[in-house]
PDB file of N, CA, C and O in Angstrom:
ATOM      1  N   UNK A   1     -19.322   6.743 -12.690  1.00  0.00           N
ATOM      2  CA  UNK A   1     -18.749   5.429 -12.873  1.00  0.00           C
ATOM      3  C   UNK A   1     -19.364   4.827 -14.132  1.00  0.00           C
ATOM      4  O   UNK A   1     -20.470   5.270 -14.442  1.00  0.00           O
ATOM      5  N   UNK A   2     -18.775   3.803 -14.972  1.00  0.00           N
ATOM      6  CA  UNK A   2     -19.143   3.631 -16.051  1.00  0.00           C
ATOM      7  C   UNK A   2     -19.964   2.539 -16.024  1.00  0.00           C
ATOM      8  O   UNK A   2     -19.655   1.658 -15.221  1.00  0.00           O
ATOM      9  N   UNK A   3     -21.026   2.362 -16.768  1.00  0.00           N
ATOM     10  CA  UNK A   3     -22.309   1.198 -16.408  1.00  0.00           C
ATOM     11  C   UNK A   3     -21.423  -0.023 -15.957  1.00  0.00           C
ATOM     12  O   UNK A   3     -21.442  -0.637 -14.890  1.00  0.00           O
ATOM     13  N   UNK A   4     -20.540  -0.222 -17.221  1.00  0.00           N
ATOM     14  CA  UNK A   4     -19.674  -1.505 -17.115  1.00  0.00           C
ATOM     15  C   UNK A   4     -19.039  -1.984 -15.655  1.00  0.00           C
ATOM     16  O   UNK A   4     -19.225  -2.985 -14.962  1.00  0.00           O
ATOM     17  N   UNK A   5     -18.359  -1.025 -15.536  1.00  0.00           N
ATOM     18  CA  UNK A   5     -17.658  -0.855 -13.848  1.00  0.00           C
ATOM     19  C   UNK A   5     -18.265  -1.593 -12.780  1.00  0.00           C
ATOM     20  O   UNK A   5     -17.984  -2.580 -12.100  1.00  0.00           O
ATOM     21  N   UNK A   6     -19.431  -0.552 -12.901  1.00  0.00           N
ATOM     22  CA  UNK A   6     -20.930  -0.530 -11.651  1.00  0.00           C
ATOM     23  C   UNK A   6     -21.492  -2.055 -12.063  1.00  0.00           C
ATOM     24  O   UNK A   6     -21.910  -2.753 -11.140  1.00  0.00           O
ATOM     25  N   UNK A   7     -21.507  -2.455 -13.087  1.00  0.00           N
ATOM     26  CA  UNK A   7     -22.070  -3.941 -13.090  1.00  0.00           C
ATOM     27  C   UNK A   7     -20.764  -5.287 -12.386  1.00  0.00           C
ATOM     28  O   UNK A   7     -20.765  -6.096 -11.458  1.00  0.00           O
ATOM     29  N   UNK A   8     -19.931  -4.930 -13.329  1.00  0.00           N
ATOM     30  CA  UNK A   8     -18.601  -5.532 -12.601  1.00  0.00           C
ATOM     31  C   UNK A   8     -18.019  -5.572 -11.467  1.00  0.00           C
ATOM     32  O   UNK A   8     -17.460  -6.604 -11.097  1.00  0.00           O
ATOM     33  N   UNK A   9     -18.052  -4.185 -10.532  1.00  0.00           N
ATOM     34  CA  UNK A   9     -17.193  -4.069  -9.600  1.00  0.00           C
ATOM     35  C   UNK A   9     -17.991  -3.788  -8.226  1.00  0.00           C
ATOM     36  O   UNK A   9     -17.399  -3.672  -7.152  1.00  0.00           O
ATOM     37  N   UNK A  10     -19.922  -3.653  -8.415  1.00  0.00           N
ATOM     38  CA  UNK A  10     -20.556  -3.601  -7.800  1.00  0.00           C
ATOM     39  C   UNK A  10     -21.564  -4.160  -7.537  1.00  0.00           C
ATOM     40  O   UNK A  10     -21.979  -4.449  -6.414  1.00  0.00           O
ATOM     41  N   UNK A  11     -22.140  -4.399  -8.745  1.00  0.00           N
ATOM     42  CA  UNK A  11     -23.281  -4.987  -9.033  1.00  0.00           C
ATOM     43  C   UNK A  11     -23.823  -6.433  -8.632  1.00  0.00           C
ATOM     44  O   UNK A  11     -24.542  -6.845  -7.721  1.00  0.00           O
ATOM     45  N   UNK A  12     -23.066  -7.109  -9.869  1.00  0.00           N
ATOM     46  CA  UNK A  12     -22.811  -8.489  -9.418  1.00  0.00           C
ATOM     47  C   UNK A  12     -21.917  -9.192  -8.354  1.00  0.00           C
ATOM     48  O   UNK A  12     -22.017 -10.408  -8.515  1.00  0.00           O
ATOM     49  N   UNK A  13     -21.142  -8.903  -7.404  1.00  0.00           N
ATOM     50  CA  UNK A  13     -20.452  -8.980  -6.330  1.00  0.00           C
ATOM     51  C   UNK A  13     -21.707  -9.038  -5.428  1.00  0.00           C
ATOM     52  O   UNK A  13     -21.987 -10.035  -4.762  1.00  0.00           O
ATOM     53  N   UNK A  14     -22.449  -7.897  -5.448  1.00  0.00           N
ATOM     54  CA  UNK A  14     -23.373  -7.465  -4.436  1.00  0.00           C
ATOM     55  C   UNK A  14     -24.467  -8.499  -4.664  1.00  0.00           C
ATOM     56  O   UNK A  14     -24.842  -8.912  -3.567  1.00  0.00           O
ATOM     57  N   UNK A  15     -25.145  -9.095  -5.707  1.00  0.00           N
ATOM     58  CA  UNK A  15     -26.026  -9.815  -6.331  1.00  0.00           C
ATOM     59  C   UNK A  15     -25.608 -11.578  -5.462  1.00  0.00           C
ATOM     60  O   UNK A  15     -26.150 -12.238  -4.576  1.00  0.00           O
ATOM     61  N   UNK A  16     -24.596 -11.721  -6.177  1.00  0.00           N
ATOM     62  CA  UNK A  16     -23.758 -13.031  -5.652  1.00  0.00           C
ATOM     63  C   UNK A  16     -23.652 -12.898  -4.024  1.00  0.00           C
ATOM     64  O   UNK A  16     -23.565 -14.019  -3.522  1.00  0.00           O
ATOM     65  N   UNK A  17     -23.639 -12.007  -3.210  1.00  0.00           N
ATOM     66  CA  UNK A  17     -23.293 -12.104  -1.819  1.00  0.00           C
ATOM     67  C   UNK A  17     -24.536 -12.268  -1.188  1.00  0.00           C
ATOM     68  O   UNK A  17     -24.791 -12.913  -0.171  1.00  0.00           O
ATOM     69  N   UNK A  18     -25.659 -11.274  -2.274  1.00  0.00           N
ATOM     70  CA  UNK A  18     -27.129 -11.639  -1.263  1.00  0.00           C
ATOM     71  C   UNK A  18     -27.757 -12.761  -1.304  1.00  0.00           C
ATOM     72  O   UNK A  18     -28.900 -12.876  -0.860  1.00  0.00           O
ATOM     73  N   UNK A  19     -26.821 -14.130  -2.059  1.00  0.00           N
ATOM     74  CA  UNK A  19     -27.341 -15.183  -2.732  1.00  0.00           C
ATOM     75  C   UNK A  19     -29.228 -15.120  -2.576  1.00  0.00           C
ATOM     76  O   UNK A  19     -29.928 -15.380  -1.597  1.00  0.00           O
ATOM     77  N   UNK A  20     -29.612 -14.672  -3.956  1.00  0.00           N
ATOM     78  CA  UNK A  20     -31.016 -14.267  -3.858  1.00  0.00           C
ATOM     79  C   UNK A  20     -31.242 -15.299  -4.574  1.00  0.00           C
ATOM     80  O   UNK A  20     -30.318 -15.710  -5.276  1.00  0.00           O
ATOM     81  N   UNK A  21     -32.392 -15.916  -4.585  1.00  0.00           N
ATOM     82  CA  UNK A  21     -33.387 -16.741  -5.759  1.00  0.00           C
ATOM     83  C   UNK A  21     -34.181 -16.225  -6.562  1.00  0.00           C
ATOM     84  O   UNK A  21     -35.061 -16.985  -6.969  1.00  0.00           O
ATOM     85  N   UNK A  22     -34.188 -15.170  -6.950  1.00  0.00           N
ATOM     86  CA  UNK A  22     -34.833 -14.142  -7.607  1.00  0.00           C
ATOM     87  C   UNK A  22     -33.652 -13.875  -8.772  1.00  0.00           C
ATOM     88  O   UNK A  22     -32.444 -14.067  -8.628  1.00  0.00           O
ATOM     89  N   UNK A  23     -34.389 -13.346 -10.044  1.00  0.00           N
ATOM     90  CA  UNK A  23     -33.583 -12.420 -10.595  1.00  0.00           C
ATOM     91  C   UNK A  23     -33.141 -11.599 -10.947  1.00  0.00           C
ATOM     92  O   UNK A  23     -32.992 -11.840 -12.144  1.00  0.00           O
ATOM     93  N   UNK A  24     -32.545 -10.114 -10.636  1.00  0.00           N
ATOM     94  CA  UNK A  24     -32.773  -8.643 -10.337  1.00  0.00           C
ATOM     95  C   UNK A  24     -31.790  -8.366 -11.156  1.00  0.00           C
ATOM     96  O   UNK A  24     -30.652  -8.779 -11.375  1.00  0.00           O
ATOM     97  N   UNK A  25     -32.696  -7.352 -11.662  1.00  0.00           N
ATOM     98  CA  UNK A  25     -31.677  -6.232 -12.560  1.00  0.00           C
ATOM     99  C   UNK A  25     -31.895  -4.908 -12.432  1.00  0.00           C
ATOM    100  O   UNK A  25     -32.822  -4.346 -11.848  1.00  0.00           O
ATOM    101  N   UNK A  26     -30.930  -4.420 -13.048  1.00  0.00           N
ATOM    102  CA  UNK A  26     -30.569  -2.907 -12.028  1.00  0.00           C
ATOM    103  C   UNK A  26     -31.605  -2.142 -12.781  1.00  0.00           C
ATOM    104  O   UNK A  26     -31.281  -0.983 -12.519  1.00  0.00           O
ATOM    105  N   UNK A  27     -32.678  -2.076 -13.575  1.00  0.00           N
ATOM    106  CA  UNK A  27     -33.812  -1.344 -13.756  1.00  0.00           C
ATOM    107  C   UNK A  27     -34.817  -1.702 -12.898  1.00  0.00           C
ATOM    108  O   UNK A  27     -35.750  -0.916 -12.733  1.00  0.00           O
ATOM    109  N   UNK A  28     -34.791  -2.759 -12.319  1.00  0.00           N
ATOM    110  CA  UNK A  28     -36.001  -3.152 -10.895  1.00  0.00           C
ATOM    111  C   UNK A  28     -35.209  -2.418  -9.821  1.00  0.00           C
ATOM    112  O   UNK A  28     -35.695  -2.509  -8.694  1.00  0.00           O
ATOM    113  N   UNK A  29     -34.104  -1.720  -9.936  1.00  0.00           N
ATOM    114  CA  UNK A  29     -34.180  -0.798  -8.857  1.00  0.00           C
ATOM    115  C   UNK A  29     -34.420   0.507  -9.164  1.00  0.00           C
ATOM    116  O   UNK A  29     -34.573   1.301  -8.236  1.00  0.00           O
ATOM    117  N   UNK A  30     -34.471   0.807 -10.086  1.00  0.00           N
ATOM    118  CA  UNK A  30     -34.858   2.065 -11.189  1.00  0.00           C
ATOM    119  C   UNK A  30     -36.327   2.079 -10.975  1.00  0.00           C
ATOM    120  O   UNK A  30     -36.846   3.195 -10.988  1.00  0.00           O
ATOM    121  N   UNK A  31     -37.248   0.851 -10.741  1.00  0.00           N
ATOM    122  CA  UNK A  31     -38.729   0.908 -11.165  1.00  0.00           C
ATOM    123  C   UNK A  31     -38.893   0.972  -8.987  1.00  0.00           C
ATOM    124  O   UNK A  31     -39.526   1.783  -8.312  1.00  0.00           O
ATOM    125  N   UNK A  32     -38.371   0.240  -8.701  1.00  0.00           N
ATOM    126  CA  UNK A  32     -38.627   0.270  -6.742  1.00  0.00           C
ATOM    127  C   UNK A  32     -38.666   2.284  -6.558  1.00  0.00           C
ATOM    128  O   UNK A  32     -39.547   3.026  -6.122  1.00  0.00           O
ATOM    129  N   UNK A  33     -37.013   2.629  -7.232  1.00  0.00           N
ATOM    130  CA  UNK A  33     -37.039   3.516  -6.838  1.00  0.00           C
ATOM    131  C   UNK A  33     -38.364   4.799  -7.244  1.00  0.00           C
ATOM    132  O   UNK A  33     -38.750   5.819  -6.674  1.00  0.00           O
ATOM    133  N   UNK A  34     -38.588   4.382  -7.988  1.00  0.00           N
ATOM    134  CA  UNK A  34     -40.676   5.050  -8.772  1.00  0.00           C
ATOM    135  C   UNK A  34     -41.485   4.787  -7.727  1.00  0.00           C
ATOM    136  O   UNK A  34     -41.967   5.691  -7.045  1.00  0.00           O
ATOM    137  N   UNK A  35     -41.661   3.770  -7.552  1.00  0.00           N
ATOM    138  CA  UNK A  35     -42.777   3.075  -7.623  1.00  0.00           C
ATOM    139  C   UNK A  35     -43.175   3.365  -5.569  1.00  0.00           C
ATOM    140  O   UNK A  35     -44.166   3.772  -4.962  1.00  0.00           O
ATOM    141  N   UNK A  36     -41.783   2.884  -5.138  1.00  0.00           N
ATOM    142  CA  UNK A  36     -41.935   3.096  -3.748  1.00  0.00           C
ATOM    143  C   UNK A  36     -42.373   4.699  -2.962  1.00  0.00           C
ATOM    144  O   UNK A  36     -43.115   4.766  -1.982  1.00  0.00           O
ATOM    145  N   UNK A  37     -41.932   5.529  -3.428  1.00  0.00           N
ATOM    146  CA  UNK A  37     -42.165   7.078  -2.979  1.00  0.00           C
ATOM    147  C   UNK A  37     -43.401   7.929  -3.700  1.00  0.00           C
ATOM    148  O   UNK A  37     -43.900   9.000  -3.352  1.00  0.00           O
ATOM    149  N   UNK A  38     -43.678   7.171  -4.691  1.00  0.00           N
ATOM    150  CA  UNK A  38     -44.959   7.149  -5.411  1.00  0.00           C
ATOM    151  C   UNK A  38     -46.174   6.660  -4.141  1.00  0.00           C
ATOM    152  O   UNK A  38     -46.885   7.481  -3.562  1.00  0.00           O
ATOM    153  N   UNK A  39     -46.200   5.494  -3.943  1.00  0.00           N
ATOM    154  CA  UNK A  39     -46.538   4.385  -2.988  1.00  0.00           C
ATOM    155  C   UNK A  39     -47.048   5.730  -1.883  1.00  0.00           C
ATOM    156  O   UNK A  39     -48.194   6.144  -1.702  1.00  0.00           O
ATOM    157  N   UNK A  40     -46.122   6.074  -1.433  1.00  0.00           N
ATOM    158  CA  UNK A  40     -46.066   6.854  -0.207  1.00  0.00           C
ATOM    159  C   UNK A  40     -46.722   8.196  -0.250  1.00  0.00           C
ATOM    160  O   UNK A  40     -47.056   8.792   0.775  1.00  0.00           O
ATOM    161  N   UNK A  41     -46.906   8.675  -1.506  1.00  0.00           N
ATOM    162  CA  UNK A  41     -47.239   9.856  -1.823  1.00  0.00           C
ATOM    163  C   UNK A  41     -47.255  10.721  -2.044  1.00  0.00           C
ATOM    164  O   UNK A  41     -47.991  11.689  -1.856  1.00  0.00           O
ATOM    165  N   UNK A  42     -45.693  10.343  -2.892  1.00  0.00           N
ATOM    166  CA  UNK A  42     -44.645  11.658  -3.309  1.00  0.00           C
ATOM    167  C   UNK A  42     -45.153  12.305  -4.248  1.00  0.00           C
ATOM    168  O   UNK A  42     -46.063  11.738  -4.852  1.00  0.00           O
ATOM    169  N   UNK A  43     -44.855  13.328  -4.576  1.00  0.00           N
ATOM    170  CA  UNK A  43     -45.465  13.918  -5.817  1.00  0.00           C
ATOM    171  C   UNK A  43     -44.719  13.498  -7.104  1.00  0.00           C
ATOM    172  O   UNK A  43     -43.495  13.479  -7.231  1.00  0.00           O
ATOM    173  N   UNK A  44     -45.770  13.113  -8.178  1.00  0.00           N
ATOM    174  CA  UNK A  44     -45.064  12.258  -9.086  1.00  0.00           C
ATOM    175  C   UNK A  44     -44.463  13.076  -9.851  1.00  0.00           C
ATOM    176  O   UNK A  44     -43.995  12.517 -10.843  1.00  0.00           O
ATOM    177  N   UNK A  45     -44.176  14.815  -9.765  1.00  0.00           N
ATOM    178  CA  UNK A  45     -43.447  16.057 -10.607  1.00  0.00           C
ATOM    179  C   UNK A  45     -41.929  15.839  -9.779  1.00  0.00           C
ATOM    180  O   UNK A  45     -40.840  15.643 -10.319  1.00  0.00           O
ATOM    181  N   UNK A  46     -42.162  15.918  -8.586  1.00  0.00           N
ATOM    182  CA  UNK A  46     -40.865  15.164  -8.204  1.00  0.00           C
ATOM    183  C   UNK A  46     -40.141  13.906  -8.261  1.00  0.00           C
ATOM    184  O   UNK A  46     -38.945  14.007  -7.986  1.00  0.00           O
ATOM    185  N   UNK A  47     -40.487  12.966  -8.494  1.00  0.00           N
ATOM    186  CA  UNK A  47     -40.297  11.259  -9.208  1.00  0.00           C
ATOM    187  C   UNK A  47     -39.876  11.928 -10.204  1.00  0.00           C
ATOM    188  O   UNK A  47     -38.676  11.888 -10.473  1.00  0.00           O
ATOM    189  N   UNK A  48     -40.464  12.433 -10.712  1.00  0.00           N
ATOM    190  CA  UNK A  48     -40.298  12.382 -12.294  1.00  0.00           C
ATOM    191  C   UNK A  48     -38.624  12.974 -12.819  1.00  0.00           C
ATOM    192  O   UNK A  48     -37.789  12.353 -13.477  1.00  0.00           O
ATOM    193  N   UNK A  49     -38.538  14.400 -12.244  1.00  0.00           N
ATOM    194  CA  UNK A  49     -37.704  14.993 -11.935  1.00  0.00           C
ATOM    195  C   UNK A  49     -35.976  14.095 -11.506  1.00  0.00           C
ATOM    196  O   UNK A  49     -34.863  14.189 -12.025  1.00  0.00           O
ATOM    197  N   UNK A  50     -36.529  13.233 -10.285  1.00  0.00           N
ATOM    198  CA  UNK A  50     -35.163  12.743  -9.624  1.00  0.00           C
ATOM    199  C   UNK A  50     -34.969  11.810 -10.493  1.00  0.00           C
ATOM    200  O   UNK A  50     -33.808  11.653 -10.871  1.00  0.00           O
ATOM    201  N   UNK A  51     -36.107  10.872 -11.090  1.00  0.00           N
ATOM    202  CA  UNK A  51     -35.534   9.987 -12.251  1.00  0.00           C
ATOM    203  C   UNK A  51     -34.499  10.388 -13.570  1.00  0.00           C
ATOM    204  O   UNK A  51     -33.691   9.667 -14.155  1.00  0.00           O
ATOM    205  N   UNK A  52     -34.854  11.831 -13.797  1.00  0.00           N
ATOM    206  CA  UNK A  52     -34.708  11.999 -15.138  1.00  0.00           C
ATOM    207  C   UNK A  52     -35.392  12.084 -15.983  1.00  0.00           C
ATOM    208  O   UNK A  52     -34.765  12.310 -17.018  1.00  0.00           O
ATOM    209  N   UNK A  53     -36.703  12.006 -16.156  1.00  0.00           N
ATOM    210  CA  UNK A  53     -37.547  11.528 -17.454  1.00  0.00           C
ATOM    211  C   UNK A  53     -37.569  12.966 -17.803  1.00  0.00           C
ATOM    212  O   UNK A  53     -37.522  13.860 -16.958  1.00  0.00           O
ATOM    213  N   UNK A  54     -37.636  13.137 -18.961  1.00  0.00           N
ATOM    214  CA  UNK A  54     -38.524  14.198 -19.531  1.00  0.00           C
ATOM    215  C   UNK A  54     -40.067  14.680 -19.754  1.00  0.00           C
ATOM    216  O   UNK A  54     -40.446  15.851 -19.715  1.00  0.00           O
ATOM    217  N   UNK A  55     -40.677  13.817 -19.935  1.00  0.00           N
ATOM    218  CA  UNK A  55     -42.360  13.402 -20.480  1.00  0.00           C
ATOM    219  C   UNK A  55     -42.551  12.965 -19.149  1.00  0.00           C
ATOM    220  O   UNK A  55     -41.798  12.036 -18.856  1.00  0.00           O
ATOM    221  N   UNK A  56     -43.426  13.386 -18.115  1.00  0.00           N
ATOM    222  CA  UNK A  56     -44.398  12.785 -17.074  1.00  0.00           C
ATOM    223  C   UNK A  56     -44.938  11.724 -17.429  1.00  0.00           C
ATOM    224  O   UNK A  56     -45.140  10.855 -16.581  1.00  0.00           O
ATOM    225  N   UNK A  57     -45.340  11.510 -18.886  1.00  0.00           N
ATOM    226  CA  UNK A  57     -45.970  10.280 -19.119  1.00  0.00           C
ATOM    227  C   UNK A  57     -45.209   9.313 -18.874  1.00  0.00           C
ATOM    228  O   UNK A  57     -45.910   8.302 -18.832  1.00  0.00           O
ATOM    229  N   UNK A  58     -43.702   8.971 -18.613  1.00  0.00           N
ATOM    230  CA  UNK A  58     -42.483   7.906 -18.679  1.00  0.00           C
ATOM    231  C   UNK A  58     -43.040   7.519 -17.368  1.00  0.00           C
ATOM    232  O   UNK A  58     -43.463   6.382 -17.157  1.00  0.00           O
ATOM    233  N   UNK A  59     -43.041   8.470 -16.481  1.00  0.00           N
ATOM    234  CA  UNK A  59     -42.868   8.391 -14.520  1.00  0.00           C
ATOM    235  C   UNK A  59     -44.207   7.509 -14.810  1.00  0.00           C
ATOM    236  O   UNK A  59     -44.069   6.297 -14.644  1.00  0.00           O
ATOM    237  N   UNK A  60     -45.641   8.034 -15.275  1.00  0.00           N
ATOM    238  CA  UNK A  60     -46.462   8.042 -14.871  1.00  0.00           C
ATOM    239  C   UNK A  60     -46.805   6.243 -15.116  1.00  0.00           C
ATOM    240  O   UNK A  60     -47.735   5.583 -14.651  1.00  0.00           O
ATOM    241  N   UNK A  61     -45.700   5.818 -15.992  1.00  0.00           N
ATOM    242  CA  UNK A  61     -46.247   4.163 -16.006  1.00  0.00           C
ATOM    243  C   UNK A  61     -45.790   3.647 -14.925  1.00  0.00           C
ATOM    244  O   UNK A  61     -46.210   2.491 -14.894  1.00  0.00           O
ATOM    245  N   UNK A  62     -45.056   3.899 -13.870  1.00  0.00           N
ATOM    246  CA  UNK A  62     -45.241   3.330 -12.490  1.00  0.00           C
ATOM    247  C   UNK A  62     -46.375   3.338 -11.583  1.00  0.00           C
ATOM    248  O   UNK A  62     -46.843   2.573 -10.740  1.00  0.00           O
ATOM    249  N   UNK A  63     -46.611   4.335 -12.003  1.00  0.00           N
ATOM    250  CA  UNK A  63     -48.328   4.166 -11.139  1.00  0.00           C
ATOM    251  C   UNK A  63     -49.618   2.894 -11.149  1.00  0.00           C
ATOM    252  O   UNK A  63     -50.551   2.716 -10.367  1.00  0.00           O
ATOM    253  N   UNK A  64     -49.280   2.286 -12.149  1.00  0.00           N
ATOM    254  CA  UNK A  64     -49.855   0.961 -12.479  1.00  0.00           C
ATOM    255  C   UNK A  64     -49.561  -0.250 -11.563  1.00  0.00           C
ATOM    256  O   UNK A  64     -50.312  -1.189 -11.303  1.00  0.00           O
ATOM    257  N   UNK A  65     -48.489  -0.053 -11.195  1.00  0.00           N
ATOM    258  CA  UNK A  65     -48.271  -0.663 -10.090  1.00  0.00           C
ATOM    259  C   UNK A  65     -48.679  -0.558  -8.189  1.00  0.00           C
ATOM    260  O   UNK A  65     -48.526  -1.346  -7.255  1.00  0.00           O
ATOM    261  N   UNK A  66     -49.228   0.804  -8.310  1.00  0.00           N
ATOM    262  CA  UNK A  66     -49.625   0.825  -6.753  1.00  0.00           C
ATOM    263  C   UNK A  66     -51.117   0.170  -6.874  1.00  0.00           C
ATOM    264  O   UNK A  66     -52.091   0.201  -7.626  1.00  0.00           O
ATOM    265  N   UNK A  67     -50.880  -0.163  -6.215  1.00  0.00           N
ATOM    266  CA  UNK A  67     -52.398  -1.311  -5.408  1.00  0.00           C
ATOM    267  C   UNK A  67     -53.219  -0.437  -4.645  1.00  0.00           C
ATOM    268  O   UNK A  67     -54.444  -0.444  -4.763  1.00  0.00           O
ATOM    269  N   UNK A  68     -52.485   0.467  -3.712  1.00  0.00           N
ATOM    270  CA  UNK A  68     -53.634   1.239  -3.177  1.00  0.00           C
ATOM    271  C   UNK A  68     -53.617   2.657  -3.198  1.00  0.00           C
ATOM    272  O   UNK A  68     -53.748   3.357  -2.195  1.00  0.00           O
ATOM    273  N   UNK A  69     -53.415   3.169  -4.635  1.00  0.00           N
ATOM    274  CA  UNK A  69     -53.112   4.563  -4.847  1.00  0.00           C
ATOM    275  C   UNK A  69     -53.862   5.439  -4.507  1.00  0.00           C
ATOM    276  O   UNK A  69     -53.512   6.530  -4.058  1.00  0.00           O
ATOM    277  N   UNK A  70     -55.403   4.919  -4.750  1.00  0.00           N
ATOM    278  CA  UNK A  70     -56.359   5.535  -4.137  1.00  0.00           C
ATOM    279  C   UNK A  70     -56.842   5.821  -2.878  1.00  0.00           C
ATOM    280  O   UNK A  70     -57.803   6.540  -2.605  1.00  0.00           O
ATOM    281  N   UNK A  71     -55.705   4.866  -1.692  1.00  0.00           N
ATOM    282  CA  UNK A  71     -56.050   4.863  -0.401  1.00  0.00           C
ATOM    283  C   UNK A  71     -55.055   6.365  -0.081  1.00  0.00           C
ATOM    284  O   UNK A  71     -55.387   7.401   0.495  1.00  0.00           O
ATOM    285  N   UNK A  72     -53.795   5.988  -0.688  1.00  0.00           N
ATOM    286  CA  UNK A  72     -52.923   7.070  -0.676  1.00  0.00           C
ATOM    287  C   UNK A  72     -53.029   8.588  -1.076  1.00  0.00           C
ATOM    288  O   UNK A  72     -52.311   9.454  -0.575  1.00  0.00           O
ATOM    289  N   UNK A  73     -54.013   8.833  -2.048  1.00  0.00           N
ATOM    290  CA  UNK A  73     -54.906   9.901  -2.174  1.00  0.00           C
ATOM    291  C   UNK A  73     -55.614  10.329  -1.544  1.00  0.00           C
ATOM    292  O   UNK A  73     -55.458  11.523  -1.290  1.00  0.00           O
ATOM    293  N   UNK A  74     -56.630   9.704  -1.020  1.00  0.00           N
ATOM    294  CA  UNK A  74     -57.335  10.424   0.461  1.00  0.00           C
ATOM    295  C   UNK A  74     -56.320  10.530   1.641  1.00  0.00           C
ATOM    296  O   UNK A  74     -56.387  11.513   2.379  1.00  0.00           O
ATOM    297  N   UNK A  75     -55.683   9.872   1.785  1.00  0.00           N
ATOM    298  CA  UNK A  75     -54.537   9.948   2.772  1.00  0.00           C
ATOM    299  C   UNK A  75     -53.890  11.280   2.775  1.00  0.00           C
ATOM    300  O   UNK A  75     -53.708  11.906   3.819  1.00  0.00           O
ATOM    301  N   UNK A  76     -53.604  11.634   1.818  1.00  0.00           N
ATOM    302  CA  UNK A  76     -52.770  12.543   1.771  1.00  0.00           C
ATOM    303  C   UNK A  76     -53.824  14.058   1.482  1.00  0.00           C
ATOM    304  O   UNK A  76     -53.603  15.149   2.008  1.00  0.00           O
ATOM    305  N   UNK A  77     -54.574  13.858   0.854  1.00  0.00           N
ATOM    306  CA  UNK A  77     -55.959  14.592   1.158  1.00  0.00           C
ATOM    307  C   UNK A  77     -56.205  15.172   2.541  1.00  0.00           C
ATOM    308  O   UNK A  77     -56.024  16.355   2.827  1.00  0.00           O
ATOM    309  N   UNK A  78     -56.492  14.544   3.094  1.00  0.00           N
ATOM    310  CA  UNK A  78     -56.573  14.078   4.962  1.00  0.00           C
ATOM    311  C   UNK A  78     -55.558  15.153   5.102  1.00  0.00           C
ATOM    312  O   UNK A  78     -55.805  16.345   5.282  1.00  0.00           O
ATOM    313  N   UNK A  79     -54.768  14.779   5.033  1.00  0.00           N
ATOM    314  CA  UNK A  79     -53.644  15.432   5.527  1.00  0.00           C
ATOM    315  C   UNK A  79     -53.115  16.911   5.413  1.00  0.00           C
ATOM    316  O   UNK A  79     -52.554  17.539   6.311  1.00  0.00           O
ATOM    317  N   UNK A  80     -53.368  17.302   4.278  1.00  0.00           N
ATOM    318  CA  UNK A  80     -53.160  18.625   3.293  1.00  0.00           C
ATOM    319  C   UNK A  80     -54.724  19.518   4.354  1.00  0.00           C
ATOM    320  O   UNK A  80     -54.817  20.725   4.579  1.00  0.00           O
ATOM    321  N   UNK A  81     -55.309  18.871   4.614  1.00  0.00           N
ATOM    322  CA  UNK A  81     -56.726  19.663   4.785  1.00  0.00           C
ATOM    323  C   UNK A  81     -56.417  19.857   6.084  1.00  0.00           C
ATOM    324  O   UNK A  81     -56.754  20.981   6.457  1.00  0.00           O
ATOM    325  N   UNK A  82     -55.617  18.827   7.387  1.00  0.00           N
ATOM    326  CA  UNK A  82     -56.039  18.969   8.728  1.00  0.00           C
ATOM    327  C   UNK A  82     -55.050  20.293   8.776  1.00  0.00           C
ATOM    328  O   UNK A  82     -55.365  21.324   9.370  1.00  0.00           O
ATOM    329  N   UNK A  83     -53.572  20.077   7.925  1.00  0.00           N
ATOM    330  CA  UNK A  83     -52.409  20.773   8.316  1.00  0.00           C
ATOM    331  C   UNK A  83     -53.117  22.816   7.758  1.00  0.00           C
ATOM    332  O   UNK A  83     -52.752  23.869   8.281  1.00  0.00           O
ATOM    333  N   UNK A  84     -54.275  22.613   6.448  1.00  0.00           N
ATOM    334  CA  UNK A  84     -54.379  24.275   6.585  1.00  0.00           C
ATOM    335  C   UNK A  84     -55.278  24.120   7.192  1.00  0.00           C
ATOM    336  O   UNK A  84     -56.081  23.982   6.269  1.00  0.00           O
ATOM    337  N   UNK A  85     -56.039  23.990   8.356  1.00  0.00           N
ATOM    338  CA  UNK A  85     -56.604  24.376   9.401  1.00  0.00           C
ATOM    339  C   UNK A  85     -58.256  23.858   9.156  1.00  0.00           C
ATOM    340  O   UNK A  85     -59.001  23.979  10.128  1.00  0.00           O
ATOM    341  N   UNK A  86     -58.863  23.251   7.796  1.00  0.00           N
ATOM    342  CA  UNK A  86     -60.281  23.198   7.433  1.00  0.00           C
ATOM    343  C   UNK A  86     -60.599  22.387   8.270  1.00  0.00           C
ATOM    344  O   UNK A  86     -59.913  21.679   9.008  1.00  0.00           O
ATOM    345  N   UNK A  87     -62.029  22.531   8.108  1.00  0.00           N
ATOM    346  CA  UNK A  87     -62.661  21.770   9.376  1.00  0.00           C
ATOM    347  C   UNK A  87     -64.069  21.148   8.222  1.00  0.00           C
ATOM    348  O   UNK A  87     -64.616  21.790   7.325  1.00  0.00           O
ATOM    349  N   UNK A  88     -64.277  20.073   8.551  1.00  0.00           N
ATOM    350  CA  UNK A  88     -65.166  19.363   7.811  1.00  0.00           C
ATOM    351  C   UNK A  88     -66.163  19.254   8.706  1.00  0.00           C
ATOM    352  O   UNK A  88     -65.808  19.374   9.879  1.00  0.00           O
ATOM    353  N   UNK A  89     -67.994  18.948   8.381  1.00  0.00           N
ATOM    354  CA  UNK A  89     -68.955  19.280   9.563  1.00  0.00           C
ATOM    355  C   UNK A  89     -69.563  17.537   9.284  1.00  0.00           C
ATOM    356  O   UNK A  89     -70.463  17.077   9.986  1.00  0.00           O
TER     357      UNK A  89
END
């Protein structure tokens, strides 16, 4: 669909109906869509990938935005270690 279209025939319709007080544009759903599965602990070779970017470095300026990336790192740490079987003393 052509940007134009998608702004016209989707966009703003959809914008106007959620009567928001905010002001959103369709790259803050471009940056949610980073930023949130990042958040969670996606692998950022895959972000990177579903975005499109070429350069990891593009993806990688969403990461500035998680607040607790580092909680999400041991987290997922944790996790990787219980699932191959290690045992910590």
């Amino acid at each position: 669909m052509p940007a134009e279209a998608f702004r016209n025939q989707i966009w703003k319709p959809a914008l106007a109906a959620a009567d928001l007080t905010v002001r959103v544009r369709t790259h803050d759903l471009r940056h949610v869509y980073a930023s949130w599965p990042l958040s969670g602990g996606a692998d950022l070779q895959v972000v990177k990938e579903r975005l499109g970017h070429a350069p990891i470095a593009t993806t990688e300026k969403y990461l500035h935005t998680l607040d607790h990336a580092e909680e999400t790192a041991l987290s997922a740490f944790t996790k990787i270690r219980h699932r191959s079987g290690c045992r910590s003393s």
